[in-house]
Short mmCIF file of the C-alpha atoms (twelve columns), coordinates in Angstrom:
data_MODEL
# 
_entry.id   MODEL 
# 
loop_
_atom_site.group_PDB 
_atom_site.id 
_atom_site.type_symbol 
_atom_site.label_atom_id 
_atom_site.label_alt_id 
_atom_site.label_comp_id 
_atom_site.label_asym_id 
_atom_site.label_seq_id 
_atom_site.Cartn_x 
_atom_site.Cartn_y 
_atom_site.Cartn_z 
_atom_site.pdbx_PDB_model_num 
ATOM 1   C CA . UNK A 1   2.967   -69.039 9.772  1 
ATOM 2   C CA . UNK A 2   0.973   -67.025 12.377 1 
ATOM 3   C CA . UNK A 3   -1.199  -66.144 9.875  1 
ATOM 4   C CA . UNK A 4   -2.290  -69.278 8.992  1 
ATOM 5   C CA . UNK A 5   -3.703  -69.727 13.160 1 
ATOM 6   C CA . UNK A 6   -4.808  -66.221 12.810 1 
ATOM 7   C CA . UNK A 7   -7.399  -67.403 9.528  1 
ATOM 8   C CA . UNK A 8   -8.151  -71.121 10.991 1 
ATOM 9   C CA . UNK A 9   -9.209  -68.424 14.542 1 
ATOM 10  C CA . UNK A 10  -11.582 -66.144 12.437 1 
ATOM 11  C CA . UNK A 11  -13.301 -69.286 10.698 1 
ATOM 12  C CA . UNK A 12  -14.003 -70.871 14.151 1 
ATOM 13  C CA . UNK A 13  -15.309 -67.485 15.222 1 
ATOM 14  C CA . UNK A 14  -17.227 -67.150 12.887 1 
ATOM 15  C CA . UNK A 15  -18.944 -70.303 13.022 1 
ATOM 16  C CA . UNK A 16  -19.293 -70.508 16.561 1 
ATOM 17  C CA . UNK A 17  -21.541 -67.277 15.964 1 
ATOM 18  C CA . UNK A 18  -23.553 -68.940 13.277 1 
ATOM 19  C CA . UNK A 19  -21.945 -66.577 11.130 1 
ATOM 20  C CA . UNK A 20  -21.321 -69.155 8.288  1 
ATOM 21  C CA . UNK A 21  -21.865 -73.258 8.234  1 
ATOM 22  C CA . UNK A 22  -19.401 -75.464 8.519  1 
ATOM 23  C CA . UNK A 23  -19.699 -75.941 5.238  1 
ATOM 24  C CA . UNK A 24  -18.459 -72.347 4.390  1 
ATOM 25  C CA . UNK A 25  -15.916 -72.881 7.044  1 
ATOM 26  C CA . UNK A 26  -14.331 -75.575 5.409  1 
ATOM 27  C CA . UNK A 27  -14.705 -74.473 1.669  1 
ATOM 28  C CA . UNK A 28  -12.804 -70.931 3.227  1 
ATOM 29  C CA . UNK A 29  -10.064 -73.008 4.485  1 
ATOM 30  C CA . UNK A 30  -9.366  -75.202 1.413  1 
ATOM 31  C CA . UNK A 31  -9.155  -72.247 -0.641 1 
ATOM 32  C CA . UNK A 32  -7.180  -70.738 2.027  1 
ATOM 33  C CA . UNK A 33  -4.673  -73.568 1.747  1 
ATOM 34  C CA . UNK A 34  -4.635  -73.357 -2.206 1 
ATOM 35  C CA . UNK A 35  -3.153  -69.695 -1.250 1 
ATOM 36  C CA . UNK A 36  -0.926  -70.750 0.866  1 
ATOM 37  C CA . UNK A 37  0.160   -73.006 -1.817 1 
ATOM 38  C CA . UNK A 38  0.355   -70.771 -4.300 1 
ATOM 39  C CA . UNK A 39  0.539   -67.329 -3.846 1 
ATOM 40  C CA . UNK A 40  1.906   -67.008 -0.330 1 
ATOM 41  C CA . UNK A 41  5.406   -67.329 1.573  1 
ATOM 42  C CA . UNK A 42  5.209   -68.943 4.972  1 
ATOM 43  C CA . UNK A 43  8.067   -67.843 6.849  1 
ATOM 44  C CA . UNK A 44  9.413   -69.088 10.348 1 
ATOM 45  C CA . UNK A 45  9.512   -66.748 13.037 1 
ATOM 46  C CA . UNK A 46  12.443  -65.895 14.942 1 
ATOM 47  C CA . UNK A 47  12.979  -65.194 18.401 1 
ATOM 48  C CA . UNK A 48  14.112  -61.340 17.924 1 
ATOM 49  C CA . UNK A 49  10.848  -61.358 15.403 1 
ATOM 50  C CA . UNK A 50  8.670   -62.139 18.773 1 
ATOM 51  C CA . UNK A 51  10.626  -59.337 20.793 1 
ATOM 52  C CA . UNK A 52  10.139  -56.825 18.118 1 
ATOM 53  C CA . UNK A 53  6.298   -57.682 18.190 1 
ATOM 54  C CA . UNK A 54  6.310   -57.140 21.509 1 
ATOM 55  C CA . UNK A 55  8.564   -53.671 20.858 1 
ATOM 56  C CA . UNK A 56  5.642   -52.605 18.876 1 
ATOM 57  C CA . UNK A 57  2.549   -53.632 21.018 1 
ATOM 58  C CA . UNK A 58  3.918   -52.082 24.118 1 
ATOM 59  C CA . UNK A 59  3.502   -48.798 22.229 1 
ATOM 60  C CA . UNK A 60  0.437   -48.061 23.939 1 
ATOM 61  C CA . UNK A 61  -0.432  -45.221 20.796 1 
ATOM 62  C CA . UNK A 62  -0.554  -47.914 17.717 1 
ATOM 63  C CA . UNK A 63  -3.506  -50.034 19.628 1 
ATOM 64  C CA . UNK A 64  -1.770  -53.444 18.239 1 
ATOM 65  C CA . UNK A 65  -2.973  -56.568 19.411 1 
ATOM 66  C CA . UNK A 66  -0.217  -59.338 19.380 1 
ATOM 67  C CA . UNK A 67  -1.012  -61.031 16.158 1 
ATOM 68  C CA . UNK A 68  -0.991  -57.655 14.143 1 
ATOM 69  C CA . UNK A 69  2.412   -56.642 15.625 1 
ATOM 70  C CA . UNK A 70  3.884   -59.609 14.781 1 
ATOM 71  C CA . UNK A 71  2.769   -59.417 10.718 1 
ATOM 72  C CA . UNK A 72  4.004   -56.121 10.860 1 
ATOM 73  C CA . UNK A 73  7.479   -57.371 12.822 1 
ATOM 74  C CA . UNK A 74  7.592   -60.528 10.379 1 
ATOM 75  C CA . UNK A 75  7.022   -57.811 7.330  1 
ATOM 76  C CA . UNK A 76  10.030  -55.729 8.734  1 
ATOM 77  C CA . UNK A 77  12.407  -58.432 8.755  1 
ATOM 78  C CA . UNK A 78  12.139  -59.684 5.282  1 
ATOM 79  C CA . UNK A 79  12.197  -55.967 3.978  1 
ATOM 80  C CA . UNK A 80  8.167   -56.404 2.979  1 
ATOM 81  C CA . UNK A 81  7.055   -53.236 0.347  1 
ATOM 82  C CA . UNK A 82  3.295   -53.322 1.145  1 
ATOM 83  C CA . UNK A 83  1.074   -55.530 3.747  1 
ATOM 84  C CA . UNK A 84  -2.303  -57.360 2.742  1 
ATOM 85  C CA . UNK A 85  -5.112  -56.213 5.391  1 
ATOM 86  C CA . UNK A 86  -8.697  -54.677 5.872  1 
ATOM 87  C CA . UNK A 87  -8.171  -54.293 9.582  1 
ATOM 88  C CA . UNK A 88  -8.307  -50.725 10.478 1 
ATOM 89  C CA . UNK A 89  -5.821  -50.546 13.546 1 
ATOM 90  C CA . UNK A 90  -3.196  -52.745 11.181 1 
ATOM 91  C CA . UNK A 91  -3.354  -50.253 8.141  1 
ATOM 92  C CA . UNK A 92  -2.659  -47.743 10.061 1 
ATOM 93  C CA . UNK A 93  0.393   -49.005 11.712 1 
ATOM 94  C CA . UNK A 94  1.342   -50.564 8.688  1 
ATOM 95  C CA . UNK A 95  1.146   -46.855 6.971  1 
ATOM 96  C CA . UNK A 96  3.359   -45.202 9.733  1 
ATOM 97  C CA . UNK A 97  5.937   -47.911 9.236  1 
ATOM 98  C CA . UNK A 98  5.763   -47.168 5.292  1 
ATOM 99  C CA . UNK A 99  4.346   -49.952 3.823  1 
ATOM 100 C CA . UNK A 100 2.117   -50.187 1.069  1 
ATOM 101 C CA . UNK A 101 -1.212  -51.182 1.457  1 
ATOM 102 C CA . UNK A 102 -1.797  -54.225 -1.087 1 
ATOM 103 C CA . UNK A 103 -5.679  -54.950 -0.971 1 
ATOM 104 C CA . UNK A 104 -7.256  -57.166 -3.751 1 
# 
């Protein structure tokens, strides 16, 4: 589910800095939801989820921020093969933890 907060974030931020309408914005998040819909598997997360998160972002060495730990965390407790990201810092964490990278 966090990664459903983690899109609705970027859209905000992105048009609080006039980055795209609100227009964009909105057609992003419908198509977003069709995903979700579709294609993706929201799962709940469990406390010992959250405390592996926070295993892996007191690692000082991967530079994870809270949200990225806790897709990788999530991805480690349903036995994930590969993780879906272009953020730089998660690839490479997500690498060293031997997933796949799945990018369309």
């Amino acid at each position: 589910m966090w990664c459903v907060t983690e899109f609705a974030s970027a859209l905000g931020i992105k048009q609080r800095t006039e980055q795209i309408t609100k227009s964009d914005a909105n057609s992003a998040w419908q198509r977003f939801e069709r995903l979700c819909a579709n294609d993706l598997q929201l799962l709940p997360v469990e406390p010992t989820t959250f405390h592996q998160a926070a295993t892996l972002t007191r690692d000082s060495d991967t530079a994870l921020r809270a949200g990225d730990s806790l897709h990788l965390a999530v991805a480690l407790g349903v036995k994930a093969k590969s993780i879906a990201t272009l953020d730089e810092v998660l690839a490479k964490n997500a690498k060293r933890l031997k997933f796949r990278l799945a990018i369309r």
